[in-house]
C-alpha positions in Angstrom: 45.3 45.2 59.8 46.4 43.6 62.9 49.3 44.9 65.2 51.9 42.5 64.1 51.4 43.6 60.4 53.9 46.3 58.9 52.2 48.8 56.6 53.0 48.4 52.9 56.4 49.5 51.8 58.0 49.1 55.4 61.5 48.4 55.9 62.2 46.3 58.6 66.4 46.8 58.3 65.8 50.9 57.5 63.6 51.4 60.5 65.7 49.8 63.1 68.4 51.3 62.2 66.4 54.5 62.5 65.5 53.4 65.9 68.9 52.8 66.9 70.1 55.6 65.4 67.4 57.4 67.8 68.3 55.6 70.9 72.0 56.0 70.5 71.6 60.2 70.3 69.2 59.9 73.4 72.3 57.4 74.8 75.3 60.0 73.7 72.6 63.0 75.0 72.6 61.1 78.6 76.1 60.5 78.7 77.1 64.3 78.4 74.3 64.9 80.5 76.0 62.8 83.2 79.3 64.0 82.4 78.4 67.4 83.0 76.9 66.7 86.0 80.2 64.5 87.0 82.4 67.1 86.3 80.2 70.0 87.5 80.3 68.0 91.3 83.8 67.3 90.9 85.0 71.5 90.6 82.3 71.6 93.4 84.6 69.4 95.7 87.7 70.5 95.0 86.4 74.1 95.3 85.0 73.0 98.7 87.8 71.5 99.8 90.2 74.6 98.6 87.9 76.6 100.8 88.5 74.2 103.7 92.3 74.0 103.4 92.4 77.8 103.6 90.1 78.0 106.0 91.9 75.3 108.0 95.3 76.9 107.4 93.6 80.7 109.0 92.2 78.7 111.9 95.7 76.8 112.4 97.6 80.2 113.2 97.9 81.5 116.7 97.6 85.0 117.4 100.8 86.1 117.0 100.9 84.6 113.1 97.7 85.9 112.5 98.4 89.6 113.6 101.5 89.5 111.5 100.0 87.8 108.6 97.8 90.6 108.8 100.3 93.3 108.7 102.2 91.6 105.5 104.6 89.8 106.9 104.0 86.8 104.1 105.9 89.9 101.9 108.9 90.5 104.2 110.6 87.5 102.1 110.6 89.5 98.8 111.9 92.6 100.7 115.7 93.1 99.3 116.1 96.7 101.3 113.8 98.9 103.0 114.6 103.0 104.2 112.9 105.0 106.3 113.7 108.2 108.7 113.0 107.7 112.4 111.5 111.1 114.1 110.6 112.1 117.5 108.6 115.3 118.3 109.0 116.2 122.0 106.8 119.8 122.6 109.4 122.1 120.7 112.8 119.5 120.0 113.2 117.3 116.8 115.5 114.1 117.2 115.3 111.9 113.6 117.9 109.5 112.2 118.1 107.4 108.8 118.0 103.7 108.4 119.2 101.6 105.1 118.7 98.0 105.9 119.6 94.7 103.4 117.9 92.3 105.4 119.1 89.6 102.8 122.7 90.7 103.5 122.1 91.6 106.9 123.8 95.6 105.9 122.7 98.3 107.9 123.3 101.8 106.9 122.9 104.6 109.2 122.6 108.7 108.3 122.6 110.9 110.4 123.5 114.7 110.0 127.4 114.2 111.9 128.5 110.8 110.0 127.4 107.8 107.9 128.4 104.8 109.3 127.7 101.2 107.2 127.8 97.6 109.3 127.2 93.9 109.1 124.3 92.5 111.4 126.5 88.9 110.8 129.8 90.3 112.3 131.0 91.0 115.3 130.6 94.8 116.1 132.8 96.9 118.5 131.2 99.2 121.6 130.4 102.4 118.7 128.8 100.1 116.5 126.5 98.2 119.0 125.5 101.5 120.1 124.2 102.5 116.6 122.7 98.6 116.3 121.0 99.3 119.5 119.3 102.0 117.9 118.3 100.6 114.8 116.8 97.8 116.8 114.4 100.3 119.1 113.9 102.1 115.4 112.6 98.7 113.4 110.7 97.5 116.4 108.5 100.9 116.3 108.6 100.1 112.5 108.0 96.3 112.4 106.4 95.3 115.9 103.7 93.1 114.4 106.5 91.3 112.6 108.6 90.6 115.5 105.8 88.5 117.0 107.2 85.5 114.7 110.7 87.0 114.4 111.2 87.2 118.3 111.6 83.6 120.3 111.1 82.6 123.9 108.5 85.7 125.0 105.5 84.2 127.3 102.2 86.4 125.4 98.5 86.1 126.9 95.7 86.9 124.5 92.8 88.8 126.0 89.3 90.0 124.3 86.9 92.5 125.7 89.4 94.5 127.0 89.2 98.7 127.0 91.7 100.3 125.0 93.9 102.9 127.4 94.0 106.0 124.8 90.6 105.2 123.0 88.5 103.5 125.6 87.3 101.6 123.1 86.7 97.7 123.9 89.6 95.7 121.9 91.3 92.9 121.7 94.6 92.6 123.5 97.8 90.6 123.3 100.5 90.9 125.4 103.9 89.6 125.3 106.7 89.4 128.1 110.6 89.0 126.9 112.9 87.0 128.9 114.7 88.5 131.6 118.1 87.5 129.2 119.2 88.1 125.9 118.5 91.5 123.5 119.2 94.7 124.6 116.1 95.3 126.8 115.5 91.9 128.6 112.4 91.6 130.4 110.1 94.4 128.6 106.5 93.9 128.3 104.2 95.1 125.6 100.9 95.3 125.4 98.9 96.0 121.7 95.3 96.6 121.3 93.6 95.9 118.0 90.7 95.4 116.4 88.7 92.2 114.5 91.4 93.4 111.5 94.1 92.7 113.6 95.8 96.2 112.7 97.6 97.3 116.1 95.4 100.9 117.1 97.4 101.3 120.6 100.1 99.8 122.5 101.4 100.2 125.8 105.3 99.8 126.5 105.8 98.7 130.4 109.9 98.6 131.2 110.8 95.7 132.7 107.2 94.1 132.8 106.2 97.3 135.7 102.7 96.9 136.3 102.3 100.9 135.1 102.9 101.9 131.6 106.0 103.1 130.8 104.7 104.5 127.2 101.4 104.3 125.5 100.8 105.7 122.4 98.2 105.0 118.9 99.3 103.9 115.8 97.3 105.3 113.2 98.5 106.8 109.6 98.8 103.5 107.7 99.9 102.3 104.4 101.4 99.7 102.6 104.5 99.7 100.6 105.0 96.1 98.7 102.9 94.2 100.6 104.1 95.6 104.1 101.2 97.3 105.8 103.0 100.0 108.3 101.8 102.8 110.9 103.4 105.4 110.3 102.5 107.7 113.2 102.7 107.3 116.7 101.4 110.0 119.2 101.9 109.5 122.8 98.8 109.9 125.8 100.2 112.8 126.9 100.2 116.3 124.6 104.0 117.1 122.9 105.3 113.6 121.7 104.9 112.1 118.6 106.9 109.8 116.8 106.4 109.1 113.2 108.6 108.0 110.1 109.4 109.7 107.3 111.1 108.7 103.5 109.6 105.5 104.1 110.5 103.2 101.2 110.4 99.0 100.4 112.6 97.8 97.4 111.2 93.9 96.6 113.0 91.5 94.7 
């Protein structure tokens, strides 16, 4: 038989239709083949760049954003009223006072064992009441200092590395901020805070009107988080007898 010969009972039509049939499943098999393999790169880019953009977006904040990022402050937005009890502990004395604040409707409530007094942040307030604000500013800067670093404007702040840690000794990180000599109720005040690679403040140093001594250093230790909000809620001083710490801490979110 030679090659161009078909064997008996051979169907030319049948068999290329077979053969098509054949080649168009090997066709359809490539196609999804490649379509996988399409789709498969294109999650693979978009996961990539995801992971850029959010990288990006970490390596875009400074050091101020970053250490409040790190503390919650991306939560403070959702935060419809926050209490807490301010106490100092001075060798055998007890001071304490209690805070209700409505940052959304700028209401500040303070208890303390002689009176209750209740006051708007947005209206004007007379000598007794800025007195009382006065303190519930020093009392939510204890509280919130990590926050204030993208609450507060027009401070100068250097950020150091490498540096030993006055209470620990341990070699930290360290950012410190200068306020202006106007404005607030303590103008020109320096801090210093000392932190970790978790940026969660471990010890600060409060220098009154930026005094090359400190004026107060204490640790912050005794963390937790309440709706997002990641708090110390103890602070005890260099020197034996002084601690300050918060008590009935509690976060209402929207």
């Amino acid at each position: 038989m030679r090659r161009d010969q078909r064997p008996l009972g051979y169907d030319e039509n049948k068999d290329f239709v077979s053969d098509n049939r054949k080649q168009t499943g090997i066709n359809v098999s490539l196609e999804k083949t490649n379509l996988m393999r399409e789709s498969c790169l294109i999650i693979g880019i978009v996961m990539l760049l995801l992971s850029c953009k959010q990288e990006t977006k970490t390596a875009e904040r400074n050091i101020l954003e970053r250490i409040a990022h790190a503390h919650g402050v991306d939560a403070w937005d959702d935060v419809s009223e926050i209490q807490f009890t301010f106490n100092v502990d001075r060798d055998t004395s007890h001071f304490e006072r209690h805070w209700v604040w409505r940052p959304k409707l700028q209401q500040v409530i303070s208890i303390r064992e002689s009176d209750t007094v209740s006051y708007n942040r947005s209206e004007k307030m007379d000598d007794a009441t800025t007195k009382i604000d006065q303190g519930f500013i020093n009392d939510t800067f204890w509280l919130l200092a990590p926050f204030n670093l993208v609450w507060d404007k027009g401070f100068d702040y250097t950020h150091y590395d490498g540096v030993e840690a006055p209470i620990g000794k341990k070699s930290m990180q360290k950012l410190t901020i200068v306020y202006p000599e106007w404005g607030g109720y303590t103008p020109g005040d320096a801090y210093d805070f000392y932190f970790d690679d978790d940026l969660c403040i471990k010890e600060w140093v409060y220098r009154k009107g930026n005094a090359a001594e400190a004026s107060l250093t204490t640790i912050w230790e005794e963390y937790t988080k309440e709706e997002g909000l990641t708090i110390s809620q103890k602070h005890v001083r260099d020197e034996a007898g002084w601690t300050l710490y918060f008590t009935n801490l509690s976060v209402k979110s929207d």
